[in-house]
Structure formats: structure tokens, C-alpha cells
N, C-alpha and C positions, 0 to 999 in steps of 0.2 A: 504493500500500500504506500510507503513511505517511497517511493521515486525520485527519479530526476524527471519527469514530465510535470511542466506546469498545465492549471486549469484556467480557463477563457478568464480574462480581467484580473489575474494575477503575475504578477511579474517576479515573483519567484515560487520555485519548485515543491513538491508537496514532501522532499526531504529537508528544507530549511521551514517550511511551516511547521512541521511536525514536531522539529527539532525544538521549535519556540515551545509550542506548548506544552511538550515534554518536560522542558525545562520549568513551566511557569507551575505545570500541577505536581510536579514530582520532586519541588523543594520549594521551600518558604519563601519565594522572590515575588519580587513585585514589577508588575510590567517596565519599571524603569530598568530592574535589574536585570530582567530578562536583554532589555535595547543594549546594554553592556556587556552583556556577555556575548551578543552578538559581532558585537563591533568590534571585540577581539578576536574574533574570527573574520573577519572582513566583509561583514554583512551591516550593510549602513538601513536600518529600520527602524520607524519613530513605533511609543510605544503605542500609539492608537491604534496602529497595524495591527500588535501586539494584539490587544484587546478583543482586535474583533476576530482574530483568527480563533484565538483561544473559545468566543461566543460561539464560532460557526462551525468549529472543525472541532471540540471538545469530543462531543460525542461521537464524531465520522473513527476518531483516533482511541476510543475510549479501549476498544477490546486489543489492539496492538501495545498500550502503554502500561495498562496491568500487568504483563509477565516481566515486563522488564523492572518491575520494581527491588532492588535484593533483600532477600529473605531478610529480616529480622531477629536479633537472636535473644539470648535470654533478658531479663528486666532488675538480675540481679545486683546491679549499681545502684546506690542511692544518695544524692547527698540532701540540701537544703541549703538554701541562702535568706538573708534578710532584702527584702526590699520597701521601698518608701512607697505608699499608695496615697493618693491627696492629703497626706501629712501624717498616713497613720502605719505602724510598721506593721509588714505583716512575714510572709513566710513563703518561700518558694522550692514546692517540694520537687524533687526531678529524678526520674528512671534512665536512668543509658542500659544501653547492651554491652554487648564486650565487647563489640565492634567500634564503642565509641559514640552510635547514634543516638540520639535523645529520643524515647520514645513516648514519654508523659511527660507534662509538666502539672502540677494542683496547685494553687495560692491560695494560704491557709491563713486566717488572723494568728495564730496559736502553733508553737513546737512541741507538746507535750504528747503525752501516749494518745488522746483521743483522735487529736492529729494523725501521728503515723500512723494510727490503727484506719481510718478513714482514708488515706494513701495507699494500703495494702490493699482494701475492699474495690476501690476504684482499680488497682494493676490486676487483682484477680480475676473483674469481670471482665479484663480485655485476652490477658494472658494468663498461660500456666504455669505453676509455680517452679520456681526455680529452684537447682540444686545447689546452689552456695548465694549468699546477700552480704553483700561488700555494704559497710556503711563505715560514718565517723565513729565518735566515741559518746555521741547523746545517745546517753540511757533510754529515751524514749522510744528508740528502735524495738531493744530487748525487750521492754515490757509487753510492746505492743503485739511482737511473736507468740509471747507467753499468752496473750489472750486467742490467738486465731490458733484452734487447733489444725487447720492444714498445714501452716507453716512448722509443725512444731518438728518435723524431722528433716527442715530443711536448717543447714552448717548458717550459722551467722560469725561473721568475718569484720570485725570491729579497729579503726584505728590505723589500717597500713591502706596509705593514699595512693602508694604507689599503685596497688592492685586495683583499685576503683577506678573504673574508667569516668564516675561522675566528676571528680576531681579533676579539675581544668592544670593546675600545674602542682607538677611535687617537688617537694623541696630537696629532696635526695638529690635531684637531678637538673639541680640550677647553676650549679658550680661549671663554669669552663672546662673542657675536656677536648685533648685536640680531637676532629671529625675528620672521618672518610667519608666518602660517598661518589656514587658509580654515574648521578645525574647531573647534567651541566648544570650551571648555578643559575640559571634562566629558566629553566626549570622548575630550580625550586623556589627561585621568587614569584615565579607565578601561583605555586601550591600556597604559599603565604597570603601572597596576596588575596587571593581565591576567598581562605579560610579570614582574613582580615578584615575584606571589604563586605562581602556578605552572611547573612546569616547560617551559614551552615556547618555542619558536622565534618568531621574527620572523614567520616564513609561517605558523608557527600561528595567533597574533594577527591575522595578516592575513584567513586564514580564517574565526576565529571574528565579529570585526566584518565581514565580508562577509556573515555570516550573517544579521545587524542588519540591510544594508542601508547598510553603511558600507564606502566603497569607496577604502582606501589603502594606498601603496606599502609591500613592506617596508622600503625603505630609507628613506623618513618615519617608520615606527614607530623605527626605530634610533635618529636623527637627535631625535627625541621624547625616549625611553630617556635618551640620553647630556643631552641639554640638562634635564630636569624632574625624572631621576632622583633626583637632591639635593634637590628642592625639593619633592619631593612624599615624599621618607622617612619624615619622619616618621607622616606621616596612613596611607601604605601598608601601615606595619609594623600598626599599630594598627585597621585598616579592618574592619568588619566589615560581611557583606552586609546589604542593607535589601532587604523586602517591597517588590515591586514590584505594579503595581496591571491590568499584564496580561500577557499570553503572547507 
């Protein structure tokens, strides 16, 4: 379905259409972010295009873009953060996989067991339980297992950040270290950049460079992130896409 044949009053192909909408419903982007990431590819399209292809061709592409979704894997990550809501603090609970992807988010007024326990109920009715749960060191984890008897023969894993994939950076692994690596450094500023300028996950990045033709781990994109992140901020913040010269 996805071709190089265009359709009457369209002046590109139903492989760069697809590829839009692919991108708009298979990651958190926004039709602006979609026009950029085209435009790194050398595809100059406003995002109103954007918009309507996505209204018109959703459904045409709907049975081609569900297999290519990748599997999902366990829910056993967990952390929390505080955030500020119209001035009032609340709680941001969140599931990764081990692949790194976000797969829940709950914002909660409250960190206590009634909390996690209402966290757990929500991951259960999506997913099934996992056999080990990475979390920090709040106690309200444990309690909250102790009340859900399905969890109770599942490993609870408390306090090692490195093993948590919810855990955005560890500290084990902030210290300078001289690096190897087999990819030109264009390469990996662009995996930076990727993960920097938009919303997504390690496995997203990992996806979208597979899409290239660029085949690496998420835990090398991370591993990238944590060591170039400083060294490339500046130019990041400031990066703007350039005309590429094909498809």
C-alpha cells in the first residue's frame, strides 16, 4: 500500500504520506514535529498538509501501521516525580519497560500506599503482572504489594537505579570514562538530538534510526544521552533542520 505512486492532486507519494502519519500516530509528536522531522529528511511540508493527510489517510493506513508497532515488554519499572499543578504539588507516577519505553503515566495529589496501590490497579487492568518491580526506596511500594495478593509472588527490587529503567540518569555512571564507539559522531548527535528535541523514549529513537537503517541498542542511545548530552547542548538547543538532498 505504502508506494512510490502518487494519487490525483497530491504531489507526493503515498510512501512519504504514510510515513507522516506513521510518525504523527505512533509517537507523541505534534504536526509541527512531524514538519521537522521531515525536513530532515528533505521533505519540505507545512504542517497543515500534515493534518489533513493524517484526517484523510488515518484510516486508509490504519490496518498497515498496527503491526509495525514493537511489542511492549514488561511494566516492571516504577518511579515517581513531584510536579507543580496550578500551584499545588502533586505526584507523577510512571511505568517503563525494560526496553526503556514509558508505558503509563497517573498524577496523583498523594505518594502514600493508597496511591501506589491505585497505580498497581490501573497497570493491572492494562497488563500482566510482572516477574520482578524495580522501584526506589519509598516504602509505599512494599506496602502497597502487601495488600494486592496477585502481586505477592512477584520479586520486589528496591533502591538500585541503575536496574530501573524509570530512572532517567544514575549516578554510578556520571563520572567521565574514556568511550568507544563503532558510529560516526553525526550519528550520534543526531540520536541526541532526536531524544533532546522531542518527546520520546529511548525505543522510540531506537525505532526511528532503524528506520534509516541504523541498527542500535537502547541502552547505547542512553549510554550516548548521559555521556554527549552536555557536550552537545549547546548546538541542540539552537539546531535547526537543514534541506536534505533525498528521501
Amino acid at each position: 500500500m505504502l508506494s512510490g505512486q502518487k494519487l490525483p492532486g497530491y504531489r507526493f507519494s503515498l510512501a512519504v504520506i504514510g510515513y507522516a502519519v506513521w510518525l504523527y500516530h505512533r509517537f507523541t509528536l505534534s504536526y509541527r514535529d512531524v514538519e521537522e522531522l521531515l525536513l530532515e529528511r528533505g521533505i519540505a511540508v507545512t504542517r497543515e498538509s500534515i493534518r489533513t493527510w493524517c484526517i484523510k489517510f488515518s484510516d486508509l493506513f490504519a490496518q498497515g501501521l498496527r503491526p509495525r508497532e514493537p511489542r511492549r515488554g514488561s511494566w516492571g519499572h516504577l518511579d515517581e516525580m513531584c510536579v507543580d499543578v496550578g500551584g499545588v504539588k502533586h505526584w507523577l507516577w510512571r511505568a517503563v519497560d525494560e526496553h526503556g519505553a514509558v508505558l503509563d503515566v497517573f498524577l496523583q495529589e498523594h505518594r502514600d500506599t493508597e496511591a501506589a496501590r491505585s497505580f498497581f490497579h490501573r497497570l493491572l487492568g492494562e497488563y500482566d503482572e510482572p516477574e520482578v518491580i524495580h522501584t526506589d526506596k519509598l516504602w509505599s511500594y512494599g506496602a502497597a504489594l502487601r495488600e494486592l495478593p496477585v502481586l505477592h509472588r512477584v520479586e520486589h527490587v528496591q533502591g538500585l537505579c541503575c536496574l530501573n529503567r524509570a530512572e532517567v540518569v544514575c549516578p554510578a555512571v556520571t563520572e567521565p570514562k574514556p568511550y568507544r564507539h563503532r558510529f560516526p559522531m553525526t550519528i550520534i548527535q543526531h540520536a541526541v538530538w532526536l531524544y533532546h528535541r522531542f518527546p520520546l523514549s529511548y525505543r522510540d529513537v531506537q525505532e526511528l534510526l532503524y528506520q534509516r537503517g541504523i541498527q542500535v541498542s537502547h541502552e547505547t542511545l542512553r549510554e550516548w544521552y548521559i555521556k554527549f548530552g552536555s557536550l552537545f547542548a549547546d548546538e541542540l538547543r539552537y539546531r535547526k533542520p537543514q534541506r536534505g538532498s533525498r528521501w
